[in-house]
N, C-alpha and C positions, 0 to 999 in steps of 0.2 A: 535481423535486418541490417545490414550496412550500412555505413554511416550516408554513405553517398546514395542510396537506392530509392529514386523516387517513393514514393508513398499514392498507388493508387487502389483501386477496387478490388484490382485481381492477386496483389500485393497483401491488403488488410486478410482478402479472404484464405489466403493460404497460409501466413500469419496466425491466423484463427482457430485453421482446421489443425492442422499442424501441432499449436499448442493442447487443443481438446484432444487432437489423438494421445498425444505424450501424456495428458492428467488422466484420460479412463484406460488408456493400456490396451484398447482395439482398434481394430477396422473402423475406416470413419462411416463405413454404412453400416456401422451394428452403434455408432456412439449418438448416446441421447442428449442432444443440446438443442435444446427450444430455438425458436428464433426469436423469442427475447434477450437471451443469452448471447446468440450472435448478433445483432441491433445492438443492445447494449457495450457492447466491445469495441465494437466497429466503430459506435460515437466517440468512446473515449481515445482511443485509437489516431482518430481521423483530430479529436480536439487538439492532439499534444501534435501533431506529424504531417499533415498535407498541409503542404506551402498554398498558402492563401485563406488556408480553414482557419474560421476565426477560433481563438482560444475559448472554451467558457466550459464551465461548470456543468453538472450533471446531476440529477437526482433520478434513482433508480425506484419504481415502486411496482411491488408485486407482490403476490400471498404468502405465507409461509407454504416452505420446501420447493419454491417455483428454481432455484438456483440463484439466487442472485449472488452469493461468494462468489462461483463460478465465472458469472460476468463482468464483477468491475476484476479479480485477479486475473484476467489477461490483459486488462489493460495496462493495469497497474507491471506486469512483469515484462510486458514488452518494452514498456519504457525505461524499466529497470536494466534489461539486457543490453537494451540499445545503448547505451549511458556507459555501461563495462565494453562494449566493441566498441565504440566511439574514444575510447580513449580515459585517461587518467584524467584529464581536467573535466570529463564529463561523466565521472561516476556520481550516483543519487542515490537518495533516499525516501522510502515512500512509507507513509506513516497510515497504520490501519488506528479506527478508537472506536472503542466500544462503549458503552453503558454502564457494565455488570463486568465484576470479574469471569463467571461464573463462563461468561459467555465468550468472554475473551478469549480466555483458555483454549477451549472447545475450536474457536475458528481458529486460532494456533496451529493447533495438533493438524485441523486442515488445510491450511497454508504452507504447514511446513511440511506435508504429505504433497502438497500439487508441484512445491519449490524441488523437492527429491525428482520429481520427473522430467524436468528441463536441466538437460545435462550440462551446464555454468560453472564451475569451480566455485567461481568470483560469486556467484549468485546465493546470498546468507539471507535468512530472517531470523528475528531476534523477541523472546517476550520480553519487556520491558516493565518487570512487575517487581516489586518487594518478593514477593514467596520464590519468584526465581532464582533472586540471587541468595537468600535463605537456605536454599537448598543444595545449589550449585559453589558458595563461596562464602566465608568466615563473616561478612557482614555485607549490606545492601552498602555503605558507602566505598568500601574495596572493591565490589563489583561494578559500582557505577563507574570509579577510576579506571580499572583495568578495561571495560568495554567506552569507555571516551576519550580516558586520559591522555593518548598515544598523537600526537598533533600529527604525523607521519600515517597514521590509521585510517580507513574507509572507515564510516560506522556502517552498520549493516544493511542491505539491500534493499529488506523489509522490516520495520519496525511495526509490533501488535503491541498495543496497552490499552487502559483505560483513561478515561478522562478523568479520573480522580486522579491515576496515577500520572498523568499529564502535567495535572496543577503543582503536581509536588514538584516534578522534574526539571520544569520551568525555571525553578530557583537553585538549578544548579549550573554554576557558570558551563561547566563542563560537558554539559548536555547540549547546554543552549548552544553554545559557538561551536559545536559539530552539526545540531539540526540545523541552525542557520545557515549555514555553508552548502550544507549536501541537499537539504528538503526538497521534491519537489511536487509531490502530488498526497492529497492528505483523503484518503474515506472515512467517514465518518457512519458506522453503518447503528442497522435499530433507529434508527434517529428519530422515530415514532416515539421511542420510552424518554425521547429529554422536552419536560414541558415544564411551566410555573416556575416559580422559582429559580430552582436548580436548570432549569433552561436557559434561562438567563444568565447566569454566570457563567453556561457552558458560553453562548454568546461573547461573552468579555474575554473568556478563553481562547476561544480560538482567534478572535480578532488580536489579544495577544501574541498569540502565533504566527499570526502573517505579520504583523511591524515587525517582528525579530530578524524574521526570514530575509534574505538578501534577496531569494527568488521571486518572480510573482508564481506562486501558489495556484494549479490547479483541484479544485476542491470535488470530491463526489460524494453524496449523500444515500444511504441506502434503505429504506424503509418499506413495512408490511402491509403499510396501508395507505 
């Protein structure tokens, strides 16, 4: 979308179809996208984008396997795109968090599968875990330098972790003053498995997160039930 291009219905919808052609690789009459899937897009869409739409929040809920990755990542990537054609002072960062490592991964592997199909140069996603940089780089604090350290550097387009691994990262300056610069749209998906306790300090987390942030924070929550 152009930086200049109205934002209206026939806009979002092509927008929409557009990105779902490029993620299932057919015809849009043989592609299966619920119309909770397109509702849900459309909202997040119209939250960040139509002049006069008020901004707010979003929480997504529906069964397991109805698609919901599918729905909040076009919003989330439209916004991302728009942000790289709109120019250098308006490159962002959009932060996925999961629960569970286990699971994090997993929608990775799918994010960084749907991100291959929107042909962006500019357009990166990133896992943001300890076992990444394990694998990929001599220690997790070299990795963390080398993917922040750069003050001249975008950090990536899409950031996936967890909220464990959130807490840690928090305490590192070099994290913090690139997400607070670049953040601007934060999911938060499963968000059914954070209760008691451990919910509660996610709470103090993420409330952490937005005083950091220089932006205000669009938030989307994603759950099964």
């Amino acid at each position: 979308i152009p930086a200049t291009t109205p934002i209206g219905s026939l806009t979002i919808k092509l927008v929409i179809e557009g990105i779902a052609k490029s993620i299932l690789k057919k015809d849009w009459i043989e592609v299966s996208f619920s119309q909770f899937q397109y509702d849900s897009a459309r909202e997040m869409i119209l939250s960040q984008f139509k002049h006069g739409y008020y901004k707010k929040n979003q929480i997504l809920t529906a069964g397991v396997g109805s698609g919901k990755t599918i729905a909040f990542c076009i919003g989330m990537l439209v916004s991302a795109v728009y942000g790289i054609k709109s120019g250098e002072n308006s490159r962002s960062t959009h932060l996925f968090l999961y629960p569970r490592t286990a699971l994090a991964q997993d929608q990775y592997t799918k994010i960084k599968n749907i991100v291959k199909q929107i042909k962006v140069p500019e357009l990166s996603v990133h896992f943001e875990h300890s076992n990444y940089y394990r694998s990929t780089r001599t220690s997790v604090r070299k990795g963390i330098i080398e993917k922040y350290g750069d003050e001249y550097k975008h950090p990536p387009s899409i950031i996936v972790t967890t909220l464990e691994t959130l807490n840690r990262r928090l305490q590192h300056p070099l994290f913090i003053k690139k997400l607070s610069k670049y953040l601007r749209r934060v999911v938060v998906d499963e968000v059914h498995l954070v209760e008691g306790i451990t919910g509660c300090n996610i709470v103090r987390l993420l409330d952490r997160l937005r005083q950091i942030c220089d932006n205000d924070l669009l938030w989307t929550a994603s759950s099964a039930t």
